[in-house]
C-alpha positions as CSV (number, residue, x, y, z in Angstrom):
1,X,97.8,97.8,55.0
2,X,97.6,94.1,56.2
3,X,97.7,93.9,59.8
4,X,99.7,90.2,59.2
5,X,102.3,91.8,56.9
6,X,102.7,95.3,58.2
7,X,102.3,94.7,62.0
8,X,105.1,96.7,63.2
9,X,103.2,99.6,61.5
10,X,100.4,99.3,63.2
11,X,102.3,99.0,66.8
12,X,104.4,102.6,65.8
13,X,100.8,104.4,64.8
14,X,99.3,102.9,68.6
15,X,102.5,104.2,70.3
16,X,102.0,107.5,69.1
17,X,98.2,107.7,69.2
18,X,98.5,106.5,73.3
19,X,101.3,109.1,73.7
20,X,98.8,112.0,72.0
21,X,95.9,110.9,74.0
22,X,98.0,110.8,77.4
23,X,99.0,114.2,77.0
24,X,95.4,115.3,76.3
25,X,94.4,113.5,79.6
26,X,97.2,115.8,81.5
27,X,95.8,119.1,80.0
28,X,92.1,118.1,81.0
29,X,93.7,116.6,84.5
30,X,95.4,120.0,85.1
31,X,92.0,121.8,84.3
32,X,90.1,121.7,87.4
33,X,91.0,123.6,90.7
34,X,91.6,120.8,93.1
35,X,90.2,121.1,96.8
36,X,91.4,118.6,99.4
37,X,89.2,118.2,102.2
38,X,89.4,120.9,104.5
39,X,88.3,123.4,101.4
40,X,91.2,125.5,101.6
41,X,92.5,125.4,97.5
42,X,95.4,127.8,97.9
43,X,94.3,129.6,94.6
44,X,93.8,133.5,95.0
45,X,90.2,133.0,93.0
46,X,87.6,135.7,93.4
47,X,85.1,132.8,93.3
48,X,86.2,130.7,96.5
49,X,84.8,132.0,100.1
50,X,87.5,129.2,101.9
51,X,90.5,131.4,103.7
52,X,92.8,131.6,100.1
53,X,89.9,132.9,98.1
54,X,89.3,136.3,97.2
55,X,86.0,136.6,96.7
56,X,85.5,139.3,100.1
57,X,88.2,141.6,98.3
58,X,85.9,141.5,95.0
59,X,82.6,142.4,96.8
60,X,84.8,144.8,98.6
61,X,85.6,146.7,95.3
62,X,81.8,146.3,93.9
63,X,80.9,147.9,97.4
64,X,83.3,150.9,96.7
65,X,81.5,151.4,93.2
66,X,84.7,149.9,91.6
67,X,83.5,148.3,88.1
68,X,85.0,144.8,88.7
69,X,84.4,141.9,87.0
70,X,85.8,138.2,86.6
71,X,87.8,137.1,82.8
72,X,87.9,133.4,82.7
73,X,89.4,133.4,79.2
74,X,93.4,133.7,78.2
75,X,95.4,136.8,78.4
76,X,95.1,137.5,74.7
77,X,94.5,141.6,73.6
78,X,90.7,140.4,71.8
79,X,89.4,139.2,76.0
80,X,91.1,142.3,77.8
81,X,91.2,145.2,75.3
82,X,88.7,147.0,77.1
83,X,90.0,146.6,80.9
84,X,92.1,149.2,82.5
85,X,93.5,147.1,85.6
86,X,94.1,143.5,85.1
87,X,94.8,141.4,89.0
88,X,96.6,138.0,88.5
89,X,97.2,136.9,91.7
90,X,99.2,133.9,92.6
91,X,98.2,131.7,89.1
92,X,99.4,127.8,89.2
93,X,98.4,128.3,85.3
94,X,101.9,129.8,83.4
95,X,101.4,132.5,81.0
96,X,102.6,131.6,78.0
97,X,104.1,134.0,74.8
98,X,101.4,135.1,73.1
99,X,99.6,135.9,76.3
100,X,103.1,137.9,77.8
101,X,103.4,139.7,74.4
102,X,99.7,140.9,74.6
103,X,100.4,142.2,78.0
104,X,103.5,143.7,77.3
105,X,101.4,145.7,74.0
106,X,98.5,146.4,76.1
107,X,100.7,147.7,79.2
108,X,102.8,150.1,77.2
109,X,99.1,151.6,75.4
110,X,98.2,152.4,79.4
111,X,97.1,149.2,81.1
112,X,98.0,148.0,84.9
113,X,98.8,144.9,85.4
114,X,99.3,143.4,89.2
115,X,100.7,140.4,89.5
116,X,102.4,138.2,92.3
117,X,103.7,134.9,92.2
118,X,106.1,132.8,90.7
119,X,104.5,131.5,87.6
120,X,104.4,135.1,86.3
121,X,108.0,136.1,85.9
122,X,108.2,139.7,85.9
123,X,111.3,139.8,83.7
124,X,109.3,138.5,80.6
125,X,107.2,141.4,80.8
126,X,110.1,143.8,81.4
127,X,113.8,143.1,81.3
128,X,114.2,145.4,83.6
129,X,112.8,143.8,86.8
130,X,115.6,141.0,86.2
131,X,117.3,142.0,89.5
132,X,114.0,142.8,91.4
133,X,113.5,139.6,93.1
134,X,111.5,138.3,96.2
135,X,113.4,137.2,98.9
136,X,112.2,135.9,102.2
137,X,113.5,138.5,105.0
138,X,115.2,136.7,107.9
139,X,116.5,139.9,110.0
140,X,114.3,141.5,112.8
141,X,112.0,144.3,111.6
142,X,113.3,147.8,111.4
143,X,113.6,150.2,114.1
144,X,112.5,152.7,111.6
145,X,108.9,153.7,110.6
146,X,107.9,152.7,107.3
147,X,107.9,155.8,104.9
148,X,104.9,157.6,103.5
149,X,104.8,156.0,100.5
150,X,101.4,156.3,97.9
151,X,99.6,153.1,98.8
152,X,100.4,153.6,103.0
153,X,97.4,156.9,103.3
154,X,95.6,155.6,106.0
155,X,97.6,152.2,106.6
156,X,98.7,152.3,110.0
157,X,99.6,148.3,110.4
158,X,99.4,146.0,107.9
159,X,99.1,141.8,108.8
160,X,101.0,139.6,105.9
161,X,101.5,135.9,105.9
162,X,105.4,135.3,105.1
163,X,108.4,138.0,105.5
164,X,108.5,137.9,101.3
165,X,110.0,141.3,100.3
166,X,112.0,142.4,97.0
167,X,115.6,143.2,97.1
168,X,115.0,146.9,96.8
169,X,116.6,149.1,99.5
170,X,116.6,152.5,98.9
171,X,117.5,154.9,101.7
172,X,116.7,158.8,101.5
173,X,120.4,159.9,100.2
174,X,120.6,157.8,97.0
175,X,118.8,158.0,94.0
176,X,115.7,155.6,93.2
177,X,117.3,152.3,91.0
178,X,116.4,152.9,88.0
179,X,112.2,153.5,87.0
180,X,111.4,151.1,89.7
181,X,109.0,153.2,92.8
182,X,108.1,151.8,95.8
183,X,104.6,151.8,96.8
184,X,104.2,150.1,100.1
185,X,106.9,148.8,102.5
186,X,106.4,147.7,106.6
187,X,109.1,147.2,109.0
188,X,110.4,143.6,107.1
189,X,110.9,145.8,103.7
190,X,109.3,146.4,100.2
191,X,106.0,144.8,100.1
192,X,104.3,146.4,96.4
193,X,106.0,147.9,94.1
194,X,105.7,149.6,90.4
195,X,107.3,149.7,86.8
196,X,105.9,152.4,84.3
197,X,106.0,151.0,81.3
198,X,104.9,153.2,78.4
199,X,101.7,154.4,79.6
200,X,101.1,151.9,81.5
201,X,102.4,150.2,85.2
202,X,103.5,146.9,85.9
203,X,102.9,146.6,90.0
204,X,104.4,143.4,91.8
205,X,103.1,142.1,95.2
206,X,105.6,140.5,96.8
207,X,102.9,138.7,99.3
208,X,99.5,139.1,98.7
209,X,98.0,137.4,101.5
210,X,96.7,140.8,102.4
211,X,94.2,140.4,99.8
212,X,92.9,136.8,100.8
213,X,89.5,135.9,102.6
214,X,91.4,135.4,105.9
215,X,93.8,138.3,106.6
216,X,91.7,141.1,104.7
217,X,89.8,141.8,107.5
218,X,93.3,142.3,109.9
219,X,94.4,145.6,110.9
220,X,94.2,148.1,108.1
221,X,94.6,145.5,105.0
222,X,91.2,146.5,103.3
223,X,92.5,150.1,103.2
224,X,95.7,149.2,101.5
225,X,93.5,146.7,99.3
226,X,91.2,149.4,98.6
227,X,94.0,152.1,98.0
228,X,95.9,149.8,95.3
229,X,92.9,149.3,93.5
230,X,91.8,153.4,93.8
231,X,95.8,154.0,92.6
232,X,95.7,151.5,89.8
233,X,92.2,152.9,88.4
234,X,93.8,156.5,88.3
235,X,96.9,155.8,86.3
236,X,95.1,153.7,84.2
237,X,93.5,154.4,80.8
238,X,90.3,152.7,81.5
239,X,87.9,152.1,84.7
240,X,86.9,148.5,84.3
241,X,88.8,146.4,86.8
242,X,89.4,142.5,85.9
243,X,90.5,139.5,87.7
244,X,91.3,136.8,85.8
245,X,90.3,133.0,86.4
246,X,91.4,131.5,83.4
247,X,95.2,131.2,85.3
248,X,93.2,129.2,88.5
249,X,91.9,126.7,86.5
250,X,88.1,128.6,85.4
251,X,88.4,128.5,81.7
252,X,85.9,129.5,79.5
253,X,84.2,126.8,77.3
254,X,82.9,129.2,74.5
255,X,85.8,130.0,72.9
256,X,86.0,126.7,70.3
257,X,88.4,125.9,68.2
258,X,90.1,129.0,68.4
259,X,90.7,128.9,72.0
260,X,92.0,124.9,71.3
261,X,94.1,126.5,68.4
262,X,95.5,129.3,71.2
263,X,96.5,126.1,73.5
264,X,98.1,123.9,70.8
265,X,100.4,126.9,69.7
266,X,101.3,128.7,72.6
267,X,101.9,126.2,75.2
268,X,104.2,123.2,75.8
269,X,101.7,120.5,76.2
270,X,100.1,121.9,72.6
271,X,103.3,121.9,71.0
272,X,103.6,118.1,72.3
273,X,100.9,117.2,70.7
274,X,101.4,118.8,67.3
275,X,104.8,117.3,67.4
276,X,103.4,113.3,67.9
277,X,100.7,114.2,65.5
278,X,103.5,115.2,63.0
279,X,105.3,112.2,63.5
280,X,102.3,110.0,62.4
281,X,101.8,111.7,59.5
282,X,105.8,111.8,58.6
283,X,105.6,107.8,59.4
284,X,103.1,107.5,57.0
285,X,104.5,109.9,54.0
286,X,107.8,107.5,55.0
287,X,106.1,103.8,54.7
288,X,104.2,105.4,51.6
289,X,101.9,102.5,52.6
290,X,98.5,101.5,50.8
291,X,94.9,101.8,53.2
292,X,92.3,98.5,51.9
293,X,93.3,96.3,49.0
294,X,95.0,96.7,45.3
295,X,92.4,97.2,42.7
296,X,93.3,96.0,38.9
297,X,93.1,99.3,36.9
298,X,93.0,97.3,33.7
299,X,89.7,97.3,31.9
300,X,87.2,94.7,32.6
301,X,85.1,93.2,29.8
302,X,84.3,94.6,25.9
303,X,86.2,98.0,24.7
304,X,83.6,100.4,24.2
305,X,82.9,100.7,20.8
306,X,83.4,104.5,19.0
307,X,80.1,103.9,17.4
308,X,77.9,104.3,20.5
309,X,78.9,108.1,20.5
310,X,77.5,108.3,17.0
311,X,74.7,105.8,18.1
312,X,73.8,108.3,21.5
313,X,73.6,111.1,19.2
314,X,71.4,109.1,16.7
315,X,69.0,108.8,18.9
316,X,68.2,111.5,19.9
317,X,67.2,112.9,16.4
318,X,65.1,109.1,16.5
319,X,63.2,110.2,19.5
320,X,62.3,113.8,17.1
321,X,60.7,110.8,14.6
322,X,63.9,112.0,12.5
323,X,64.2,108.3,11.4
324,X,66.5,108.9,7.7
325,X,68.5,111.2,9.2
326,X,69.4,109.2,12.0
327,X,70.3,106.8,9.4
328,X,72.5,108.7,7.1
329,X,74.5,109.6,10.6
330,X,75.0,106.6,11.4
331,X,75.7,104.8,8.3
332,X,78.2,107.4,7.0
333,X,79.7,107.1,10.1
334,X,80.5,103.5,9.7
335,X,81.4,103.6,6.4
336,X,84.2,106.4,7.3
337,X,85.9,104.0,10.0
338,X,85.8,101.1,7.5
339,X,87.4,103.4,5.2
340,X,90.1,104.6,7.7
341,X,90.5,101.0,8.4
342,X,90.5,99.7,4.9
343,X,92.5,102.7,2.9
344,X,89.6,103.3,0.6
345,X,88.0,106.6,0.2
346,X,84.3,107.0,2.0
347,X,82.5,107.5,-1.4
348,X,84.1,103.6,-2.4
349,X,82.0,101.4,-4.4
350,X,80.0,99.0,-1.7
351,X,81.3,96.0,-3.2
352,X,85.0,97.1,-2.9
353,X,84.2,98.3,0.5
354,X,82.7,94.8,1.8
355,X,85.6,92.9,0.1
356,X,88.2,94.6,2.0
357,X,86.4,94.8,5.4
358,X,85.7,90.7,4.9
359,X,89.4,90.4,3.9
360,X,90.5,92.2,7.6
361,X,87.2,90.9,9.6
362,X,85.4,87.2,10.1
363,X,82.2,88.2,7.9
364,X,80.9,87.5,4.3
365,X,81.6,89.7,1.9
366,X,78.3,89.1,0.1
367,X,76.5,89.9,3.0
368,X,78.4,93.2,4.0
369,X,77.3,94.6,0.3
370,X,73.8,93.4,0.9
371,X,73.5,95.3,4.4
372,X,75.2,98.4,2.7
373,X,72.8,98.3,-0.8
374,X,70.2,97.8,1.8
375,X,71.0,101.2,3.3
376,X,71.4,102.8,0.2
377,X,68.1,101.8,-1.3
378,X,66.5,103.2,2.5
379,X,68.5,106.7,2.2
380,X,66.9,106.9,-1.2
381,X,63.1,106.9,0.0
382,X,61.5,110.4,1.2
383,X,60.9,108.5,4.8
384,X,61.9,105.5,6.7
385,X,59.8,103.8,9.5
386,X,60.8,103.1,12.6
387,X,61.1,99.4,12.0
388,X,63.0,100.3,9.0
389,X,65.1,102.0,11.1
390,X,65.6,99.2,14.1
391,X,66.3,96.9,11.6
392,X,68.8,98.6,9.5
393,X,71.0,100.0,13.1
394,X,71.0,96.3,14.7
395,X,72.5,94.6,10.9
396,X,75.1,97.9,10.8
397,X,76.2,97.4,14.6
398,X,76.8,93.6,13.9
399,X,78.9,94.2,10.9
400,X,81.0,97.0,13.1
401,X,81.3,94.2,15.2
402,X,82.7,91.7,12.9
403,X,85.2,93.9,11.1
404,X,85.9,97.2,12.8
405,X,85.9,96.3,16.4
406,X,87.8,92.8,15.9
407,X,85.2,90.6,18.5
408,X,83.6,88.7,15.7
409,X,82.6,85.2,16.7
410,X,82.7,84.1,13.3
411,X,79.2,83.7,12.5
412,X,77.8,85.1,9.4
413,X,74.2,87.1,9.5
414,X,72.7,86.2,6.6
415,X,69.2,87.9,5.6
């Protein structure tokens, strides 16, 4: 395209490659866990030792003999097949569909997922849950003791940030709503609870502060950390006990191009990007524009003459010392064409034969017959030199040239 002539083009194709590389810049941007200066992140990550981490609750469960281990790769079924409890706690990082159809497979074959937070919305994973909401309790605490629920053995007092419960009250008199159990509830309300789903269970923390660097040394919250994760193991169908990093920020660089492929499919920013990339191409297919210069496809210079196929293959038999026979192919060869050309038969008298091809072409006559008694008189010896040879080929080709080929330049050979 000429950048004179086509410069609107050019400004489209800019627009749309500064759009692509800006929404690059805000997936890279949104990589990194940002710390501001006091070191407190706010990230539930296993790896930070500032008051939001979570790293004491992981070397809590390797001190219990719990086999825990970090995943800093997406929530796809080929990264977590193998895990039995999966903890994604508090993620700034959405799940996206393929991960949340993975789970959902991978739950109902006997997995545990816990979750909290609101990029994970519970409802995705089962419709179900769509009432089962946190709200943030502003009446006094209950004059009633908590009830001995599975996760409270051994809990006396528990110490939570925020008053965050779900809107679950269920009373001794009235049946449980629906699948949904509770697990663990203080004096503000519901604080953990489970769905069974399949084989599996889906268990929601409404707050889980209780699990952070800070408050897991209060009261009794290591024994209800310790007792979710001894609960989850049971009812699970494997041991191994992953939290994942990939959702604060930590993920893995191995993965390639099939990791890139994951991100450009199954999330917004990817699908903005295929769609600008799309557009480019579309522009182009539209403009049907030309990339460098228009190149003349009309032949430059002398046809090629049908004789240097016959003269290629001539040769090689003059390279065997086969210096006759090279001869007779070449020579019958031309007198064929001329007799194509002329309407004579091939066997044709010479002299009739050199008439007619002086008639159509700019040669003599009286030479023509000469060149063609000449090869006669050669074909009629037992051998022919190689001079013989060289000799005879260049007087045949000028003659082709003269009368078959139509680029004579009306000088006559003579001998």
């Amino acid at each position: 395209m000429s950048h004179r002539n086509h410069k609107s083009e050019y400004t489209i194709l800019l627009i749309l490659a500064i759009l692509s590389a800006l929404v690059l810049v805000m997936l890279m941007w949104r990589a990194p866990v940002q710390e501001d200066q006091t070191g407190q992140s706010g990230v539930r990550t296993t790896q930070s030792a500032n008051v939001d981490g979570m790293l004491v609750c992981y070397e809590l469960f390797k001190r219990l003999g719990i086999p825990v281990e970090r995943s800093h790769s997406m929530l796809l079924s080929n990264h977590f097949e193998k895990a039995g409890v999966i903890f994604l706690i508090d993620p700034f990082v959405p799940l996206n569909a393929g991960e949340v159809a993975d789970l959902g497979d991978w739950i109902e074959r006997g997995g545990v997922f816990i979750v909290s937070g609101g990029m994970v919305r519970p409802r995705d994973l089962d419709p179900a849950l769509d009432r089962l909401i946190a709200e943030t309790s502003s009446s006094s605490p209950s004059s009633s003791p908590p009830r001995p629920l599975p996760l409270a053995r051994d809990v006396a007092a528990t110490v939570f940030e925020t008053g965050d419960t779900f809107a679950l009250r269920l009373s001794e008199d009235r049946p449980r709503d629906g699948a949904i159990e509770p697990l663990y509830e203080d004096r503000l309300g519901m604080r953990i609870v489970e769905r069974p789903v399949g084989r599996g269970r889906l268990i929601l923390l409404s707050d889980s502060s209780f699990l952070a660097n800070e408050h897991i040394g209060q009261d009794d919250n290591s024994v209800l950390a310790a007792n979710l994760a001894a609960y989850a193991t049971a009812r699970s169908t494997g041991r191994r006990v992953v939290f994942n990093e990939y959702h604060f920020g930590f993920g893995g660089s191995g993965a390639g191009f099939r990791l890139l492929a994951q991100m450009l499919f199954t999330s917004s920013p990817g699908w903005a990007v295929l769609a600008l990339t799309a557009a480019g191409i579309l522009f182009l297919f539209y403009k049907g524009r030309q990339f460098g210069p228009r190149r003349d496809l009309s032949r430059q210079g002398r046809r090629r003459s049908k004789m240097e196929y016959v003269h290629a293959v001539g040769a090689t038999y003059r390279y065997a010392g086969a210096h006759r026979l090279t001869l007779r192919i070449i020579y019958n060869s031309l007198r064929q064409r001329a007799a194509g050309r002329t309407g004579l038969a091939p066997t044709a008298a010479n002299r009739s034969l050199a008439q007619e091809l002086a008639r159509r072409g700019q040669a003599d006559a009286d030479h023509v017959q000469r060149v063609l008694d000449d090869c006669d008189a050669l074909l009629a010896r037992p051998t022919v030199s190689q001079h013989q040879l060289t000799a005879a080929l260049s007087r045949l080709a000028q003659i082709e040239k003269e009368t078959l080929d139509g680029f004579g330049n009306g000088k006559r050979t003579r001998p």
